[in-house]
ROSEVEX-502891 format. One record per atom (N, C-alpha, C, O): residue in one letter; atom name; x, y, z. Coordinates in steps of 0.02 Angstrom, whole numbers. Example, Ala and Ser with C-alpha at 12.3 -4.5 7.8 and 13.67 -1.06 7.14 Angstrom:
! ROSEVEX-502891
+------+------+--------+--------+--------+
| type | atom |     px |     py |     pz |
+------+------+--------+--------+--------+
|    A |    N |    660 |   -284 |    390 |
|    A |   CA |    615 |   -225 |    390 |
|    A |    C |    660 |   -165 |    390 |
|    A |    O |    712 |   -166 |    423 |
|    S |    N |    642 |   -112 |    354 |
|    S |   CA |    684 |    -53 |    357 |
|    S |    C |    645 |      2 |    394 |
|    S |    O |    670 |     57 |    402 |
+------+------+--------+--------+--------+
! end
This chain:
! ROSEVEX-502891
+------+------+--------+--------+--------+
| type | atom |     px |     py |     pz |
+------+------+--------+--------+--------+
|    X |    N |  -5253 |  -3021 |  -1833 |
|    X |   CA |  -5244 |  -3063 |  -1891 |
|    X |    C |  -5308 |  -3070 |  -1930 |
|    X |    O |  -5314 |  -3079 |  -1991 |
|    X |    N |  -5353 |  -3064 |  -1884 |
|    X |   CA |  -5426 |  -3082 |  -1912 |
|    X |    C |  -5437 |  -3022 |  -1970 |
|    X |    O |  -5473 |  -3036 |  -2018 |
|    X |    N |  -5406 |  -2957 |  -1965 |
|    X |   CA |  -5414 |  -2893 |  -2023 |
|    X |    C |  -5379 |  -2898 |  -2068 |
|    X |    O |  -5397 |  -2869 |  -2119 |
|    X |    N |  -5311 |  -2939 |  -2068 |
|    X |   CA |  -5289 |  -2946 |  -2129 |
|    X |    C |  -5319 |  -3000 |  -2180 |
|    X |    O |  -5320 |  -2988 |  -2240 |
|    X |    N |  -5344 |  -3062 |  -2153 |
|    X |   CA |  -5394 |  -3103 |  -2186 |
|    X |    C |  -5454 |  -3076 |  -2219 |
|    X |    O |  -5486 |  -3101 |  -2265 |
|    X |    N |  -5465 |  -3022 |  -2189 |
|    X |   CA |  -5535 |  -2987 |  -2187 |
|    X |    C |  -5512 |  -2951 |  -2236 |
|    X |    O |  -5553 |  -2922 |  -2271 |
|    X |    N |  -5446 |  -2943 |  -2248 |
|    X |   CA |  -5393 |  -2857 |  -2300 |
|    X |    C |  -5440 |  -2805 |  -2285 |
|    X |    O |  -5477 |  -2785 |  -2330 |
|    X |    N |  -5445 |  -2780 |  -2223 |
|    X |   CA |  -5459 |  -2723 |  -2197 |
|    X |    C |  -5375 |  -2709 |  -2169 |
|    X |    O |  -5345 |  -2731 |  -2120 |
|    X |    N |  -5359 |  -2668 |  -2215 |
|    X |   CA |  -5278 |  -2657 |  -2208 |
|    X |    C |  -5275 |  -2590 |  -2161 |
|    X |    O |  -5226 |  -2575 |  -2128 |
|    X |    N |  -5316 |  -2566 |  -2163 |
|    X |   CA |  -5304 |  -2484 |  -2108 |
|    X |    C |  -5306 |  -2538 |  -2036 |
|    X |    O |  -5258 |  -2530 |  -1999 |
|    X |    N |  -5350 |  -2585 |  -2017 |
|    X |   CA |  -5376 |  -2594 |  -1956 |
|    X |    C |  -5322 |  -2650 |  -1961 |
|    X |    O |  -5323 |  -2677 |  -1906 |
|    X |    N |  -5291 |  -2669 |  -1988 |
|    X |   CA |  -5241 |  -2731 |  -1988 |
|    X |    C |  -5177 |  -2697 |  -1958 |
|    X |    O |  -5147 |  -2720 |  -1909 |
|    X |    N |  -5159 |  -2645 |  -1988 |
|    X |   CA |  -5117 |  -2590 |  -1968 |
|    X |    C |  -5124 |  -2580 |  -1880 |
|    X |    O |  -5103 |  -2610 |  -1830 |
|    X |    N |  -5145 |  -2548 |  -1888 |
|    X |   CA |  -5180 |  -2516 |  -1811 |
|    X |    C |  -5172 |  -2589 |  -1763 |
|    X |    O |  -5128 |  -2591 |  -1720 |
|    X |    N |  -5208 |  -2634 |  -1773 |
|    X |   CA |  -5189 |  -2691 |  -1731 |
|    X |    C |  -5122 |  -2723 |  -1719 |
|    X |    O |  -5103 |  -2752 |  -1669 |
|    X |    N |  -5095 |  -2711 |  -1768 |
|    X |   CA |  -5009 |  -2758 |  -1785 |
|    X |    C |  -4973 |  -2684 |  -1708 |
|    X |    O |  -4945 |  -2693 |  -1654 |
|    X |    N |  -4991 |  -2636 |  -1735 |
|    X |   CA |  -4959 |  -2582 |  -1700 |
|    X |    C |  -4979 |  -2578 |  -1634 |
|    X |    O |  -4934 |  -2546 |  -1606 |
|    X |    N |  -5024 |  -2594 |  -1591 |
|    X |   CA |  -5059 |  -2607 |  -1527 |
|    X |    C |  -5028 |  -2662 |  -1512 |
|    X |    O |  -5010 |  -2668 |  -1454 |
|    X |    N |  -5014 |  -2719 |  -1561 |
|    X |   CA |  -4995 |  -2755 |  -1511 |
|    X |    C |  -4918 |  -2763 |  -1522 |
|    X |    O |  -4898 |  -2821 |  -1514 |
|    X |    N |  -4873 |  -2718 |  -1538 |
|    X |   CA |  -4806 |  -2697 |  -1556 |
|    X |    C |  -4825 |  -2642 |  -1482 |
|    X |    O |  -4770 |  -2627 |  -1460 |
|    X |    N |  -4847 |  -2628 |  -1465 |
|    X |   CA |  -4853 |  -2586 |  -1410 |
|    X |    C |  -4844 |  -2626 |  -1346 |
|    X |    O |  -4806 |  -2608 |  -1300 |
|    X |    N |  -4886 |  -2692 |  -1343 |
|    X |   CA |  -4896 |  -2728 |  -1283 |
|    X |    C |  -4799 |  -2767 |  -1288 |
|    X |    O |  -4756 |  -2768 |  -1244 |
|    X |    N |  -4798 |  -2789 |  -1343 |
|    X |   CA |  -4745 |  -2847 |  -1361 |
|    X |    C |  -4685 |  -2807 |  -1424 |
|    X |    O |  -4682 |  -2826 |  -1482 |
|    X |    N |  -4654 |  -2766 |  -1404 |
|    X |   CA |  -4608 |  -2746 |  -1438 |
|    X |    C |  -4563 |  -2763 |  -1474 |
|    X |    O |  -4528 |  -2718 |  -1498 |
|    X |    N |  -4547 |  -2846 |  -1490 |
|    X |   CA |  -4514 |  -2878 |  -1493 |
|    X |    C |  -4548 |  -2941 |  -1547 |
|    X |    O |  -4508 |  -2977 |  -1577 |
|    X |    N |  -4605 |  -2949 |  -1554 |
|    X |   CA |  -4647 |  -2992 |  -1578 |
|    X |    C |  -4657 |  -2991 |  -1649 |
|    X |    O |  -4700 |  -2957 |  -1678 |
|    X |    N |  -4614 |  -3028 |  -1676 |
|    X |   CA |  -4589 |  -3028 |  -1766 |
|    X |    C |  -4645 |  -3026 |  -1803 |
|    X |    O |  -4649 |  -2987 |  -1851 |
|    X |    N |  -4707 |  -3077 |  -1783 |
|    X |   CA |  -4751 |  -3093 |  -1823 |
|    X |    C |  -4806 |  -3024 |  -1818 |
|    X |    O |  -4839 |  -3019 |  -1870 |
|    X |    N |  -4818 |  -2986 |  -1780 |
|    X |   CA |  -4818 |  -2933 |  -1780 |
|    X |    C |  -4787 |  -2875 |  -1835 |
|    X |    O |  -4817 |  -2848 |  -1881 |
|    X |    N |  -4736 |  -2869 |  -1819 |
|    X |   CA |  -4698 |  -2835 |  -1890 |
|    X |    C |  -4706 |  -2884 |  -1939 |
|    X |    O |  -4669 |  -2865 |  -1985 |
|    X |    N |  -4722 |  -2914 |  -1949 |
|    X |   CA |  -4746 |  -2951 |  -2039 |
|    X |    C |  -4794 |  -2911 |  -2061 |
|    X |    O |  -4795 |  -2873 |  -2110 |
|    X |    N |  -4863 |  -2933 |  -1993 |
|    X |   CA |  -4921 |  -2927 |  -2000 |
|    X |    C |  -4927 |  -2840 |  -2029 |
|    X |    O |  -4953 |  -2830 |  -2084 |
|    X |    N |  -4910 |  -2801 |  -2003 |
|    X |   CA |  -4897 |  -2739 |  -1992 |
|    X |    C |  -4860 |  -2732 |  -2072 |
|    X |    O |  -4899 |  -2714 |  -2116 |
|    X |    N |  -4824 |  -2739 |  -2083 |
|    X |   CA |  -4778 |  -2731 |  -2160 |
|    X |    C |  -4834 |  -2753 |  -2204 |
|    X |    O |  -4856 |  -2716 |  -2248 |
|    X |    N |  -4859 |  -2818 |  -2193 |
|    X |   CA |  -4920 |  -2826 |  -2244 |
|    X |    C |  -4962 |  -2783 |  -2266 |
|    X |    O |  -4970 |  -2771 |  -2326 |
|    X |    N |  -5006 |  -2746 |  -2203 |
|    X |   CA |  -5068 |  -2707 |  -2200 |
|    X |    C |  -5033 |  -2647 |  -2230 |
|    X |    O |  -5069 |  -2608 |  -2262 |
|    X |    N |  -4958 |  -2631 |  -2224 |
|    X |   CA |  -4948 |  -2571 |  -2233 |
|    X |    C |  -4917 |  -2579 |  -2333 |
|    X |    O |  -4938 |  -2547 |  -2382 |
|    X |    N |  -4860 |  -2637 |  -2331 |
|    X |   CA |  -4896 |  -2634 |  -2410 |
|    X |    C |  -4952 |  -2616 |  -2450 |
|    X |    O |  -4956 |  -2567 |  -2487 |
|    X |    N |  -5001 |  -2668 |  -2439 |
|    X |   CA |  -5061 |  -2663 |  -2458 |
|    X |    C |  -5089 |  -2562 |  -2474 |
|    X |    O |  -5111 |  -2528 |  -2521 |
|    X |    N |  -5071 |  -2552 |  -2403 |
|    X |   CA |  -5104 |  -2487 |  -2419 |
|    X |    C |  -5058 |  -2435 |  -2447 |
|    X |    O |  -5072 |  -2375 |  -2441 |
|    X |    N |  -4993 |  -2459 |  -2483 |
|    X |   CA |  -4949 |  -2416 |  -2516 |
|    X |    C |  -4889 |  -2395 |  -2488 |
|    X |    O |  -4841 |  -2371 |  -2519 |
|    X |    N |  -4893 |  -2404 |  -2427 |
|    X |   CA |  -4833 |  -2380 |  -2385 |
|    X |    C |  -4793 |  -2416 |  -2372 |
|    X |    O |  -4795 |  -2454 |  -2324 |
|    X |    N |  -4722 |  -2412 |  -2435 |
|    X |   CA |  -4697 |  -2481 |  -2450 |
|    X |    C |  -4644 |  -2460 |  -2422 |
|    X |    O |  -4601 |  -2503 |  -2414 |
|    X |    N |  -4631 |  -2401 |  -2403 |
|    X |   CA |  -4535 |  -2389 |  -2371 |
|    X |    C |  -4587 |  -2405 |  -2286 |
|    X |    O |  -4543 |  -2423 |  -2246 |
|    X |    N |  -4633 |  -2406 |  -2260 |
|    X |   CA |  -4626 |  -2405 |  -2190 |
|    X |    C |  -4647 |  -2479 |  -2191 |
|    X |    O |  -4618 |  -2507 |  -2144 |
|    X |    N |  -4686 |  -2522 |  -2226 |
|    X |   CA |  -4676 |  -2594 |  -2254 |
|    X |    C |  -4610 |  -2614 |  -2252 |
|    X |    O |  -4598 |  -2644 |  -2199 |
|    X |    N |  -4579 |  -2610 |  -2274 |
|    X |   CA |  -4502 |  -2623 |  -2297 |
|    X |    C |  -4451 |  -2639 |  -2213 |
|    X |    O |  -4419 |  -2686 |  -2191 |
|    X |    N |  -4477 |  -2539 |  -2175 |
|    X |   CA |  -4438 |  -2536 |  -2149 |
|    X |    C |  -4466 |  -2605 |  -2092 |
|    X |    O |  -4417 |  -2630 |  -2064 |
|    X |    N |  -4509 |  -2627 |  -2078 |
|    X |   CA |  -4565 |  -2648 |  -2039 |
|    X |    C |  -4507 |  -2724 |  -2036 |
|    X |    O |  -4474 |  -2747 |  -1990 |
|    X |    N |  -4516 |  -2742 |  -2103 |
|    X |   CA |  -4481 |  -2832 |  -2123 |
|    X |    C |  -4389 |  -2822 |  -2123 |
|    X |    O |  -4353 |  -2871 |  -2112 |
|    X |    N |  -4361 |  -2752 |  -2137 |
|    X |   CA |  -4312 |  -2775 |  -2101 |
|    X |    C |  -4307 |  -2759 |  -2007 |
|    X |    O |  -4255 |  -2771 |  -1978 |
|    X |    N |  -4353 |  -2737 |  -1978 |
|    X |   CA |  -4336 |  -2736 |  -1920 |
|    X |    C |  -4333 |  -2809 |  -1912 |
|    X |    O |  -4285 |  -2844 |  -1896 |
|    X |    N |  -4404 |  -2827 |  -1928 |
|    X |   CA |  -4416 |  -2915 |  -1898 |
|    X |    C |  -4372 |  -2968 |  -1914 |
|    X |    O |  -4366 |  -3020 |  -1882 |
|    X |    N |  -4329 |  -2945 |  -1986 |
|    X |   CA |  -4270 |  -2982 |  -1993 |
|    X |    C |  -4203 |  -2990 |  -1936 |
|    X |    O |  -4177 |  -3038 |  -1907 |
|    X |    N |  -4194 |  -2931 |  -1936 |
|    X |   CA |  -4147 |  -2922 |  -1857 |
|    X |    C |  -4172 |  -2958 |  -1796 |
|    X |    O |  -4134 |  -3001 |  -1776 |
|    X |    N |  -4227 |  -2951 |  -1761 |
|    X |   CA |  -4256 |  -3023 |  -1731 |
|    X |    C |  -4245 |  -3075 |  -1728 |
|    X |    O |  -4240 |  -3121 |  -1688 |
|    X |    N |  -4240 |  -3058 |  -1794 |
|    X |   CA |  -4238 |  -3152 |  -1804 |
|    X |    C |  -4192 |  -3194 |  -1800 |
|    X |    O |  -4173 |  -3232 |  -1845 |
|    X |    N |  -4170 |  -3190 |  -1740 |
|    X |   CA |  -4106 |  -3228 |  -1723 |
|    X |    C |  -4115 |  -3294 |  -1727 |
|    X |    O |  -4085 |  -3337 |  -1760 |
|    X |    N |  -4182 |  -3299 |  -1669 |
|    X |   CA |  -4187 |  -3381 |  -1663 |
|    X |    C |  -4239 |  -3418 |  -1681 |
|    X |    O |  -4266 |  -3469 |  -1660 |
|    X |    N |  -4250 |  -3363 |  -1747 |
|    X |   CA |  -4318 |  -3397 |  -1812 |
|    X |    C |  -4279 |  -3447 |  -1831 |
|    X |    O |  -4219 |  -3439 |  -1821 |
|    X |    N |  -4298 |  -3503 |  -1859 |
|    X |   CA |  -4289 |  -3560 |  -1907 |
|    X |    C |  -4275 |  -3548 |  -1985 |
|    X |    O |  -4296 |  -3506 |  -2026 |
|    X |    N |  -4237 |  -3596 |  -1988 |
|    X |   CA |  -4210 |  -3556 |  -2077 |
|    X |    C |  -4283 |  -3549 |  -2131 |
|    X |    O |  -4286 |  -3524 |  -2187 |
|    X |    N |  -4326 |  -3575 |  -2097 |
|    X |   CA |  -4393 |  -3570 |  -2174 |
|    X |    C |  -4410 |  -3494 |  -2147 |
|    X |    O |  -4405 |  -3448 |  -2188 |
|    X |    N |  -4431 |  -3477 |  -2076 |
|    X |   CA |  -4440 |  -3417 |  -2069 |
|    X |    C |  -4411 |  -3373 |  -2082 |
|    X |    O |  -4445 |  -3336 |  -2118 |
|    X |    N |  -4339 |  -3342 |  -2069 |
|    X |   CA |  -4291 |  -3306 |  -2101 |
|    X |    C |  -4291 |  -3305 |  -2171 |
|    X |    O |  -4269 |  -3252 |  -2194 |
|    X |    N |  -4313 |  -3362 |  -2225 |
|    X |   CA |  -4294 |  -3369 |  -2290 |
|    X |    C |  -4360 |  -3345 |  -2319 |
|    X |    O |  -4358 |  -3322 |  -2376 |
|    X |    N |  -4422 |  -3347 |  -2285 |
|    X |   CA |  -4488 |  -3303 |  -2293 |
|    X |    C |  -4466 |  -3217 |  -2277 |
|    X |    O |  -4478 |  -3177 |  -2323 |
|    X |    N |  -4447 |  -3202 |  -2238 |
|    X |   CA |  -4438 |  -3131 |  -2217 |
|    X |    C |  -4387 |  -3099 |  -2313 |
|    X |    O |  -4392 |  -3055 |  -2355 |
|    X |    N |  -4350 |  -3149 |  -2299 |
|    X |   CA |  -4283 |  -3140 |  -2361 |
|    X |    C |  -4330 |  -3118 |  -2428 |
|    X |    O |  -4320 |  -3073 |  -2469 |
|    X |    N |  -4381 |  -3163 |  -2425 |
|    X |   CA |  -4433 |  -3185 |  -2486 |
|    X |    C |  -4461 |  -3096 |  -2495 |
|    X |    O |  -4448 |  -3054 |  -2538 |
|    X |    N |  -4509 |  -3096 |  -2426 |
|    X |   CA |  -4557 |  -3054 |  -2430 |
|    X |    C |  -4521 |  -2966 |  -2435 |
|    X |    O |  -4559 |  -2922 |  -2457 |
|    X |    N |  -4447 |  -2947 |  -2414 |
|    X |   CA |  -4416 |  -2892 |  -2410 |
|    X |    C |  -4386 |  -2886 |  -2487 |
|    X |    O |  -4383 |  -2833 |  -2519 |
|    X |    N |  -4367 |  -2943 |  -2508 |
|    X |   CA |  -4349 |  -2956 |  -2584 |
|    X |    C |  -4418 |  -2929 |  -2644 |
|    X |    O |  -4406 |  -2909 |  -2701 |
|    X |    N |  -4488 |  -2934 |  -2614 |
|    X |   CA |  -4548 |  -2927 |  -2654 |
|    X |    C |  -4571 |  -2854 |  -2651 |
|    X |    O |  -4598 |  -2830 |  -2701 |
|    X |    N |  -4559 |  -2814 |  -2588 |
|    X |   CA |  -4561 |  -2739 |  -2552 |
|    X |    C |  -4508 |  -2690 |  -2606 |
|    X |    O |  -4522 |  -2638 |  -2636 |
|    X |    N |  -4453 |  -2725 |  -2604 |
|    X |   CA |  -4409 |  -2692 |  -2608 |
|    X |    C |  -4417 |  -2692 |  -2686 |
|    X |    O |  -4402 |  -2636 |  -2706 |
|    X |    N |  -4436 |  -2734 |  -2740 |
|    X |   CA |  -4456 |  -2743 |  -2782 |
|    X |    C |  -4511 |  -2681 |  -2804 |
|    X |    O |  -4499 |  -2646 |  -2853 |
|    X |    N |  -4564 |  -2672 |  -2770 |
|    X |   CA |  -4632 |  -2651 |  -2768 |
|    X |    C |  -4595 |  -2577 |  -2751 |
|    X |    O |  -4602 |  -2536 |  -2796 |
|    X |    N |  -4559 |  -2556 |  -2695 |
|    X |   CA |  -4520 |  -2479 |  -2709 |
|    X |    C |  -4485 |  -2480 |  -2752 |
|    X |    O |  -4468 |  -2421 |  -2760 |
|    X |    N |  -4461 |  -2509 |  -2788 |
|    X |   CA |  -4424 |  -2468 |  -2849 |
|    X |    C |  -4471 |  -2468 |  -2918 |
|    X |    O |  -4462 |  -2425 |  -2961 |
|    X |    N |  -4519 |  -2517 |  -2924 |
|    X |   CA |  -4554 |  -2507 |  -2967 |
|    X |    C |  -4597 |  -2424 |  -2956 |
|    X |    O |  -4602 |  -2382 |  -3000 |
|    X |    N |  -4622 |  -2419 |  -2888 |
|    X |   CA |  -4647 |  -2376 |  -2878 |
|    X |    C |  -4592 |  -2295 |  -2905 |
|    X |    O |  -4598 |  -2239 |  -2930 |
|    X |    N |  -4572 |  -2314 |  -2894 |
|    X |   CA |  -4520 |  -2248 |  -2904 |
|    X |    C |  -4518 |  -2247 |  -2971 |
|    X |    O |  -4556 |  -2207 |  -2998 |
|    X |    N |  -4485 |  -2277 |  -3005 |
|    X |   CA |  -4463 |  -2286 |  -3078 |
|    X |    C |  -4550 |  -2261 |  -3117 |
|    X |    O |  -4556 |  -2245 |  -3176 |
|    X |    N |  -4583 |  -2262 |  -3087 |
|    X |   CA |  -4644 |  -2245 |  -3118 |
|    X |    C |  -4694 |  -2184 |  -3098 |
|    X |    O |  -4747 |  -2166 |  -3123 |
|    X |    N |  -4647 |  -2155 |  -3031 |
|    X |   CA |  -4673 |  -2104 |  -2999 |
|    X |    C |  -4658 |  -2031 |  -3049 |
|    X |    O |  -4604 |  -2004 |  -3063 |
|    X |    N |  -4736 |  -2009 |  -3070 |
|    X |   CA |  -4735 |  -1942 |  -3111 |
|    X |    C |  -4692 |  -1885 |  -3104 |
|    X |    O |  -4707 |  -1848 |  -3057 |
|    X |    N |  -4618 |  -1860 |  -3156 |
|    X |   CA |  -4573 |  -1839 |  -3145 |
|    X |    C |  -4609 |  -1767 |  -3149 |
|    X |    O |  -4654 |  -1759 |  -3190 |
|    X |    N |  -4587 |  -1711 |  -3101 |
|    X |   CA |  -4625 |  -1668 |  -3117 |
|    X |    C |  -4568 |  -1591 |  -3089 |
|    X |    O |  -4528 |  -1597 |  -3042 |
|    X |    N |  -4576 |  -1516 |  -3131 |
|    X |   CA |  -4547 |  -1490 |  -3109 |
|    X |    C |  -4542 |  -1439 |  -3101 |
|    X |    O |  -4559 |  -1398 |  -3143 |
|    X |    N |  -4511 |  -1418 |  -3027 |
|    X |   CA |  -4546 |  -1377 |  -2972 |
|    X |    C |  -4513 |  -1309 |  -3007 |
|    X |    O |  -4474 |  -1301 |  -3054 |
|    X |    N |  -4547 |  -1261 |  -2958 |
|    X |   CA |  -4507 |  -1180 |  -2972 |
|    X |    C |  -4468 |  -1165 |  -2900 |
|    X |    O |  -4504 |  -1176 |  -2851 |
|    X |    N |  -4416 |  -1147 |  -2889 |
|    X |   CA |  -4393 |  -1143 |  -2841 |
|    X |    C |  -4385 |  -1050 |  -2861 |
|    X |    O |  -4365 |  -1030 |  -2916 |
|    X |    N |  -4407 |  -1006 |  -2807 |
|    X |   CA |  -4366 |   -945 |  -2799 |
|    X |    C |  -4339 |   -906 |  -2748 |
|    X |    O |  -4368 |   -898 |  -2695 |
|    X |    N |  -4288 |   -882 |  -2762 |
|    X |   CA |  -4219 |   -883 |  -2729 |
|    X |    C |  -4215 |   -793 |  -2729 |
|    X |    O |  -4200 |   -752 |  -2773 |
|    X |    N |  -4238 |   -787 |  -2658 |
|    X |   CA |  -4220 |   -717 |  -2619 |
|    X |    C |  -4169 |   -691 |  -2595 |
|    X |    O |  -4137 |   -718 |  -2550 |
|    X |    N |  -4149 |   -620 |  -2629 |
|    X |   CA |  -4088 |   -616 |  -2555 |
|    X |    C |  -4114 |   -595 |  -2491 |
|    X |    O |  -4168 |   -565 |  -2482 |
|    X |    N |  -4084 |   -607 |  -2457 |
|    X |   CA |  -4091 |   -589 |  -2370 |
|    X |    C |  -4026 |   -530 |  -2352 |
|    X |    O |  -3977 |   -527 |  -2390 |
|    X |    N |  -4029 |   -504 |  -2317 |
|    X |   CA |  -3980 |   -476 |  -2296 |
|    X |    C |  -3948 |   -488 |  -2215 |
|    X |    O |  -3975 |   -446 |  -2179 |
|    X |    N |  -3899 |   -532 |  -2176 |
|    X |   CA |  -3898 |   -547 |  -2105 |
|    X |    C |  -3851 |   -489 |  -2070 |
|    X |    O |  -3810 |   -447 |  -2089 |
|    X |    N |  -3869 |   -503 |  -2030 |
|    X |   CA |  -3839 |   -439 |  -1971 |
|    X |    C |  -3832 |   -483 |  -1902 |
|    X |    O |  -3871 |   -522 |  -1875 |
|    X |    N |  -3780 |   -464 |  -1889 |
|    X |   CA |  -3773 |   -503 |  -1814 |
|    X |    C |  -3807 |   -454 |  -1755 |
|    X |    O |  -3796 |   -395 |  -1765 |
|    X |    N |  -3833 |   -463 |  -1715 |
|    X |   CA |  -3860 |   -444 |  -1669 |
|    X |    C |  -3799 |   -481 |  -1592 |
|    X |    O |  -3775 |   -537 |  -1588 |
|    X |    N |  -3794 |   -448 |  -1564 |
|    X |   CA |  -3753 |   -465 |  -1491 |
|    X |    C |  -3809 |   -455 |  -1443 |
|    X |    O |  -3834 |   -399 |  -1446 |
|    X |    N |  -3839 |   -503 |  -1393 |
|    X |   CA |  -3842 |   -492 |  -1325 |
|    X |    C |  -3836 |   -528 |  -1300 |
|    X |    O |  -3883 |   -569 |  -1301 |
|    X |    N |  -3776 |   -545 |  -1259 |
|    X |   CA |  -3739 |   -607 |  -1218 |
|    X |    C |  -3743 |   -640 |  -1279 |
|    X |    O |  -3686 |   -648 |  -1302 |
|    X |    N |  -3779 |   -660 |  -1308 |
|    X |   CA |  -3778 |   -716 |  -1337 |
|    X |    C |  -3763 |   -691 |  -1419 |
|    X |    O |  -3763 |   -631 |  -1431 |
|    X |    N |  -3753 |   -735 |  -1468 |
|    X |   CA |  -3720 |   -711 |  -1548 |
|    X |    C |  -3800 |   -746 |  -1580 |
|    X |    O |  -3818 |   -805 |  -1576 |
|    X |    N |  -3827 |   -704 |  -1603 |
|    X |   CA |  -3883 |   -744 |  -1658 |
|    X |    C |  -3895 |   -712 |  -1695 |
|    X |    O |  -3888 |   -652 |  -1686 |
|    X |    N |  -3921 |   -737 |  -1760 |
|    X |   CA |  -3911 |   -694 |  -1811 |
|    X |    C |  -3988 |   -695 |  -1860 |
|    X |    O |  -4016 |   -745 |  -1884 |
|    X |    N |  -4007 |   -633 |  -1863 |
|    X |   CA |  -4065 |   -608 |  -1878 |
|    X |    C |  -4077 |   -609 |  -1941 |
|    X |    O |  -4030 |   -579 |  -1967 |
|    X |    N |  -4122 |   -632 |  -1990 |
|    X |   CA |  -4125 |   -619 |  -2055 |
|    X |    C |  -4165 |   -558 |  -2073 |
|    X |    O |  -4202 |   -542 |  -2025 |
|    X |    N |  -4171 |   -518 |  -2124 |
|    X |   CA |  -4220 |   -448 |  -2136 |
|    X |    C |  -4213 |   -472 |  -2191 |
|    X |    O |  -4163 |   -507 |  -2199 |
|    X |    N |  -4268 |   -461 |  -2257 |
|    X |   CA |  -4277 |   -452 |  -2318 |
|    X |    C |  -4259 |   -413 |  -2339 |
|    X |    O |  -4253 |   -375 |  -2290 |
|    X |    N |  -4235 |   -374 |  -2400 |
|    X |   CA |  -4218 |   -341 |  -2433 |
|    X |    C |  -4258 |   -306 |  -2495 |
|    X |    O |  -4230 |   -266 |  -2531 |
+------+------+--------+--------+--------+
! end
């Protein structure tokens, strides 16, 4: 907790996840962890982080659950902005023929060769 105060978000990360290692189960953990990982841009594994801890949260208290509601509502916000603003860009795709041939031994697999 002391790295996210500190917003040393790589080492905030890393800690939330060590101790998601010891305590697999430990919500405030996945907050902590969704925070550091916002912060550093990684808002779908952020995201995915606060709804795990939501599922948890069985026998959180309604202010806690209604924070999780808050903070997945602000993520989820922050990915679509991200997207809607992500540089549309466009690719070249090219498209070979192959020619396949079945090959038999005991077994059926099928070999590609270029053409």
């Amino acid at each position: 907790m002391a790295n996210l105060k500190l917003k040393d978000w790589g080492k905030a990360e890393t800690d939330a996840t060590s101790a998601l290692g010891i305590d697999p189960y430990h919500i405030k953990s996945y907050q902590r962890r969704s925070t550091a990982r916002f912060h550093l841009g990684k808002l779908r594994a952020s995201l995915a982080d606060l709804h795990f801890a939501n599922s948890l949260a069985l026998s959180a208290s309604e202010n806690e659950i209604k924070d999780l509601r808050l903070k997945i509502q602000k993520v989820e916000k922050a990915l679509r902005t991200a997207v809607a603003h992500a540089p549309k860009q466009k690719i070249l795709v090219i498209i070979t023929k192959h020619k396949y041939n079945q090959v038999n031994k005991g077994n059926t697999e099928t070999v590609c060769s270029e053409k």
